[in-house]
C-alpha positions as CSV (number, residue, x, y, z in Angstrom):
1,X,32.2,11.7,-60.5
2,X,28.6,12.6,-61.0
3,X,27.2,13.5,-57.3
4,X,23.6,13.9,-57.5
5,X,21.7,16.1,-54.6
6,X,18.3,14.8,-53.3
7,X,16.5,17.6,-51.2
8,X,15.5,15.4,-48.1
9,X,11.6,15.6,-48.6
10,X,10.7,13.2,-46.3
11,X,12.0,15.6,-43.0
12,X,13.2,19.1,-43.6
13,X,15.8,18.9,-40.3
14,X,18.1,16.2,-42.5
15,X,20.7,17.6,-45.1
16,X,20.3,16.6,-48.6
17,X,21.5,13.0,-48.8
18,X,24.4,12.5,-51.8
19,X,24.0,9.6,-54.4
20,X,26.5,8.7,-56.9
21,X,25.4,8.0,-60.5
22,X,25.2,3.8,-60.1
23,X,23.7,4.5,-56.3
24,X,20.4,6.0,-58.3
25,X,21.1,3.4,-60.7
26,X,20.8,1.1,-57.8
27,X,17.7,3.0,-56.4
28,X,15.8,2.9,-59.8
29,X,16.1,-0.8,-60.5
30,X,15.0,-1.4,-56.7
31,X,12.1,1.1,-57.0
32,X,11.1,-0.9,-60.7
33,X,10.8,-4.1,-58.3
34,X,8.7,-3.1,-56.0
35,X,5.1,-3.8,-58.0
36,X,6.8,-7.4,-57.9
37,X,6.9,-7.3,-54.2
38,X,3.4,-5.7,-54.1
39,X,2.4,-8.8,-56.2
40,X,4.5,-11.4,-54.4
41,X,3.4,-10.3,-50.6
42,X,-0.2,-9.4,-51.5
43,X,-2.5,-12.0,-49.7
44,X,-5.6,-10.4,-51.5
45,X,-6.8,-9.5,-55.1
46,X,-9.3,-7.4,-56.2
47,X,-11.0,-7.8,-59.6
48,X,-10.6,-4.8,-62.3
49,X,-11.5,-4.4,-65.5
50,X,-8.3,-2.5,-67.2
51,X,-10.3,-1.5,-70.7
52,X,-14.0,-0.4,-69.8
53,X,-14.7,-1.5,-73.8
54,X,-13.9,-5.0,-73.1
55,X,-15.3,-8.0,-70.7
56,X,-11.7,-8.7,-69.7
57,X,-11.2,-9.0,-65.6
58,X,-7.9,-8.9,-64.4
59,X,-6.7,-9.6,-60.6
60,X,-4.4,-6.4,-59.0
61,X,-2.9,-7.1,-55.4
62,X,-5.0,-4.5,-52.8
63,X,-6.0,-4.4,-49.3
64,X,-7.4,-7.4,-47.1
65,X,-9.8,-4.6,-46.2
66,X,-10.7,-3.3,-49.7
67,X,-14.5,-4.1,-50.1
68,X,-13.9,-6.1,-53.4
69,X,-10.8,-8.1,-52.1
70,X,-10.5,-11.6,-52.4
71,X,-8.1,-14.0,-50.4
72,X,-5.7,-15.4,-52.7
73,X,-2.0,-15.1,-53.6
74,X,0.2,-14.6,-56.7
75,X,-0.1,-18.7,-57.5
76,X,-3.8,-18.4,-57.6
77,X,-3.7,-15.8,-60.6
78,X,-2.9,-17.0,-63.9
79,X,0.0,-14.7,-65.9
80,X,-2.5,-13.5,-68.2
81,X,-5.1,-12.5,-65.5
82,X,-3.0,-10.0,-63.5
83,X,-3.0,-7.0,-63.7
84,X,0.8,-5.2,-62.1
85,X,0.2,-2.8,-59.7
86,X,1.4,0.8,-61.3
87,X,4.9,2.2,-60.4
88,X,4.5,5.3,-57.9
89,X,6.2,7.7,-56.2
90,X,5.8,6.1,-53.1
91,X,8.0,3.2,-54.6
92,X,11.2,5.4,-55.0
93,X,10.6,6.5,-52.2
94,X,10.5,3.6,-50.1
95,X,13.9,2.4,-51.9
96,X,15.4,5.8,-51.3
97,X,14.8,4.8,-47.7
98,X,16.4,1.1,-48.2
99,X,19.4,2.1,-50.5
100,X,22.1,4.1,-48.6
101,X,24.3,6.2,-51.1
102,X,28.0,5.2,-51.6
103,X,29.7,8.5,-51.6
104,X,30.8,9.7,-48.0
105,X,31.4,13.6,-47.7
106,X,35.1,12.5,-47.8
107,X,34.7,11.5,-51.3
108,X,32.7,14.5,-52.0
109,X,35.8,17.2,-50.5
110,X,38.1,15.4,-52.6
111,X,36.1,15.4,-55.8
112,X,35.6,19.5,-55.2
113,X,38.8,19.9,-54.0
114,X,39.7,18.2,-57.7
115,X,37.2,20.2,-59.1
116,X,38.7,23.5,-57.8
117,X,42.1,22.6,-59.9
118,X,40.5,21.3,-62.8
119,X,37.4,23.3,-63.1
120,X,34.9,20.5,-63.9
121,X,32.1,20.0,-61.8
122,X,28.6,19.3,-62.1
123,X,25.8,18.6,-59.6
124,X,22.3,17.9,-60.0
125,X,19.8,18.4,-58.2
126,X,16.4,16.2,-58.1
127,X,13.4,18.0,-55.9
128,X,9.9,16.5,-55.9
129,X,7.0,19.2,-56.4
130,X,4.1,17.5,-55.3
């Protein structure tokens, strides 16, 4: 079993939180949908123009308070007119917080007590450096 460590970055009084290899699996394809959620909420679109060389406006889901925004939702934008909001940070982030991990620390002192008798063991450990 592949137990991977995530430092808790989001409040340094919480111990590292344990994910098995299909929980960040899990986590990954959440945090790949959240543009789509972005896009699917969003209740106003801002013009942008992706390629400064060319006259081609596109429509990217923003703020009701952004000063170019424009009411409208995700039926109101043809395929070929949107632009999908980038993949950040923040969106693992905010799936790490909605995805709970599967392993229970009584899966974890069986696996190193396993580990102890069979000498295998390997842990990795994922830290954000901002």
């Amino acid at each position: 079993m592949l137990v991977v460590v995530l430092p808790q970055f989001l409040d340094d009084s919480t111990p590292p939180v344990r994910y098995s290899g299909s929980d960040i699996a899990v986590v990954v394809r959440d945090s790949l949908m959240q543009p789509v959620r972005k896009v699917l909420s969003a209740t106003h679109f801002k013009p942008v123009q992706p390629d400064p060389d060319s006259a081609i406006v596109k429509w990217i889901p923003c703020s009701p308070g952004d000063p170019s925004a424009v009411e409208k939702n995700w039926t109101q934008v043809e395929s070929d007119e949107l632009q999908e909001p980038p993949l950040r940070f923040t969106d693992f982030v905010k799936s790490l917080e909605s995805v709970r991990p599967t392993v229970t620390q009584e899966d974890i002192r069986r696996h190193d007590e396993w580990t102890k008798e069979s000498g295998a063991f390997v842990t990795v450990v994922l830290s954000y450096f901002g």
